[in-house]
N, C-alpha and C positions, 0 to 999 in steps of 0.2 A: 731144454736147450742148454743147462747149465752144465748139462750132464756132460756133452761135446765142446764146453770150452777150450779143454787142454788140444782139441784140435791145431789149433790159431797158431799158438806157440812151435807145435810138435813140424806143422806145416814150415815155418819159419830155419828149424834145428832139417830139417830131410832137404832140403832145396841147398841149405848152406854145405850140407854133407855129398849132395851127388853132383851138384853142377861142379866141384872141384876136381884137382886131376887126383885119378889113382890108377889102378891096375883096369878097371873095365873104361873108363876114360879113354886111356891110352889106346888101349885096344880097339874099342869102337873110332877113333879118330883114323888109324891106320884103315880099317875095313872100311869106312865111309870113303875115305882116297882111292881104295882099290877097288872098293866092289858095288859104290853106293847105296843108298837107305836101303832099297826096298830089298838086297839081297842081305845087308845088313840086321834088316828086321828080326829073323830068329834069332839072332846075337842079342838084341835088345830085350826080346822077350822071356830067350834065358835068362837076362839078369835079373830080371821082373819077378819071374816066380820064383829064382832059385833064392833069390833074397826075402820074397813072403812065406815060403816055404820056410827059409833060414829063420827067420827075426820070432816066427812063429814056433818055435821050437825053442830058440832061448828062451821065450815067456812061458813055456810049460817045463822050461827047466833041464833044456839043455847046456845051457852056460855053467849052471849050478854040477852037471856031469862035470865039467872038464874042469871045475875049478875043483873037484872033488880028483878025481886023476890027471892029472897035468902029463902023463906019459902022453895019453890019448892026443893031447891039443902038442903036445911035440911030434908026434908021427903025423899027424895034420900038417903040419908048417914045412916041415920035410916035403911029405907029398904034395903040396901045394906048391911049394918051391921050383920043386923038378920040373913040372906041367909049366907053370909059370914061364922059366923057361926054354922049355919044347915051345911053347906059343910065343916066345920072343924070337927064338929061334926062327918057327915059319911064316913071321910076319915078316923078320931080317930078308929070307929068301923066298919073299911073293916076288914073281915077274911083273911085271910094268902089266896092266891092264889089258892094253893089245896083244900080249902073251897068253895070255889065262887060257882062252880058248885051244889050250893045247893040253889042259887040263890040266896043268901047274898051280898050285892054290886055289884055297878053297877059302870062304871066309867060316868062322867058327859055327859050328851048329848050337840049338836050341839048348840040346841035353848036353855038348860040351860045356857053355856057357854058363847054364844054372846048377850043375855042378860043380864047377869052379868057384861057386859064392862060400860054399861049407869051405874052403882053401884061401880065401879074401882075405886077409886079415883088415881092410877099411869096412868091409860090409859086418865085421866081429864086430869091430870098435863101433860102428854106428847103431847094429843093430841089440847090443848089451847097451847102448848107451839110450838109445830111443827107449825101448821094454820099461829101462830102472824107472828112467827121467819121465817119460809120460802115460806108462799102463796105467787104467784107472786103479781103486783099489776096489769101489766097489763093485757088484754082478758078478757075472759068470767071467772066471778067468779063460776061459777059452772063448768067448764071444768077444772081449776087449781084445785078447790078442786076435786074435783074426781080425777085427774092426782094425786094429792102430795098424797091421804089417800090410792089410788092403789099402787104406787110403799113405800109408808112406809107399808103394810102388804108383800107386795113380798120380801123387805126386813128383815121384822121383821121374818116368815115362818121359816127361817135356824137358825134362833136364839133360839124361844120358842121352834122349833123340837129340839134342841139339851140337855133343859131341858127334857126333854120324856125321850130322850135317856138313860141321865145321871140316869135318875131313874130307868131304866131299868137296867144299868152297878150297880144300889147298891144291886137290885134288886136278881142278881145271884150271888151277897156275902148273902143272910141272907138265911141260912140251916134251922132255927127253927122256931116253931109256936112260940116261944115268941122272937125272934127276929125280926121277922116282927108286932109284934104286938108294939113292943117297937119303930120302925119307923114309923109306921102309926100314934100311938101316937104324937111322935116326929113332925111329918107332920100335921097333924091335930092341936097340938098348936099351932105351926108357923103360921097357915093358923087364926086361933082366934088372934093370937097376932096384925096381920095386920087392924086389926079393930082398934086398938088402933090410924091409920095414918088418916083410913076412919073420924072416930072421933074425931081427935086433931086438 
């Protein structure tokens, strides 16, 4: 039992890390307005794996790559940047809801989403920061990493859904076609301004 202490705490640092805004935040708050949960869902669930995927990889020493070639983690930030955004971009010019049906927007797919995590720079910062701060030291380093980056996404799960949600809840205040289009805006810069974190 002693063995899973560092849970408690690690639980405590991943809640305080994803219920905050950043770039999949933002993102999921506009798709929960436009398209609700349940089409928002593969958006959520790419971020799920593509962060247990991610976080799992800096503990067998992926961080340790980029901190060894810093070109590699600059061509990342670039490429991340661009896509970044492209998706502020077509979150800017989603139609109102009542539109869509003319096949105008799409919300994010599964594999766009979870491959957007390796481009995150919040899911870098949380996921080198969780691995240092609570990989155990002792057992099988691939058995801890896979235990810590599983239970920080089962964690994280109730937190990014509850972004969806909330986009959802602003979602059935906006009555007009220029109401929503003045949110999607609104969302869409927020979503370019986060390039400024990728970049700085």
């Amino acid at each position: 039992m002693e063995s899973l202490a560092f849970l408690g705490p690690a639980a405590l640092y991943i809640i305080s890390m994803t219920i905050t805004p950043g770039p999949n935040n933002v993102m999921l708050t506009a798709s929960g307005a436009n398209y609700g949960y349940w089409r928002t869902l593969p958006h959520i669930l790419g971020i799920i794996i593509g962060c247990f995927v991610l976080f799992s990889a800096i503990a067998l020493g992926l961080g340790l790559l980029f901190e060894r070639y810093p070109l590699f983690q600059s061509l990342l930030k670039i490429i991340g940047s661009l896509y970044l955004l492209y998706l502020a971009w077509k979150i800017a010019n989603a139609p109102p809801p009542d539109l869509s049906t003319q096949g105008r927007g799409r919300p994010l797919t599964f594999w766009q989403a979870a491959g957007f995590q390796f481009a995150n720079p919040k899911a870098w910062v949380m996921g080198l920061a969780l691995m240092a701060g609570f990989l155990p030291e002792g057992g099988s380093t691939l058995l801890n990493a896979l235990l810590l980056a599983g239970f920080s996404e089962l964690i994280s799960l109730p937190c990014i859904s509850l972004w969806a949600g909330f986009g959802m809840a602003i979602g059935g205040l906006l009555r007009s076609e220029r109401s929503w289009r003045i949110f999607n805006g609104a969302m869409g810069a927020m979503t370019a301004a986060c390039v400024v974190f990728i970049l700085g």
